[in-house]
C-alpha positions in Angstrom: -11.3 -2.6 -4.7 -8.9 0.5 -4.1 -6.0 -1.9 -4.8 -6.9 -3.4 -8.0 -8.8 -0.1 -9.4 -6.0 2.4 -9.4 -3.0 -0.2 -9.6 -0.7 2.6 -10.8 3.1 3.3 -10.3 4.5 6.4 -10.8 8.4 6.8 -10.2 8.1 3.8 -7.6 4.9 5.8 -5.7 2.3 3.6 -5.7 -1.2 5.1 -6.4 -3.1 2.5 -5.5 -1.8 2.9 -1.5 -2.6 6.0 -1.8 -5.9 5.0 -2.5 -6.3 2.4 0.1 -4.8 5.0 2.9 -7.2 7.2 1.9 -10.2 4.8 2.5 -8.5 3.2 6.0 -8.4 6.8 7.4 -12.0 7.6 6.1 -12.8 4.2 8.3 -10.8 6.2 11.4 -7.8 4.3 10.7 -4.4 5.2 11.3 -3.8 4.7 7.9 -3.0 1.4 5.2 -1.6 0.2 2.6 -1.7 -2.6 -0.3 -1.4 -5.9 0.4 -1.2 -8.8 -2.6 -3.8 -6.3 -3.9 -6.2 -6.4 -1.0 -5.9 -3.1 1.0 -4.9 -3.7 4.5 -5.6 -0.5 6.9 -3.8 -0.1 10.2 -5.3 -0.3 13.6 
């Protein structure tokens, strides 16, 4: 959802990854990023 919702590029930064690194580390992830618009977080 984080991918798709905010799918927004501002001077090549990504808001979306933001987004999705945002939610991985709320899940006590190191982190993650936007895959084919699915958000992949790290381990």
């Amino acid at each position: 959802v984080t991918c798709d919702l905010l799918s927004l590029q501002i001077k090549g930064i990504a808001i979306n990854d933001s987004a999705c690194a945002a939610h991985c580390l709320a899940m006590r992830r190191k982190g993650g990023s936007c895959k084919q618009g699915v958000c992949v977080c790290r381990n």
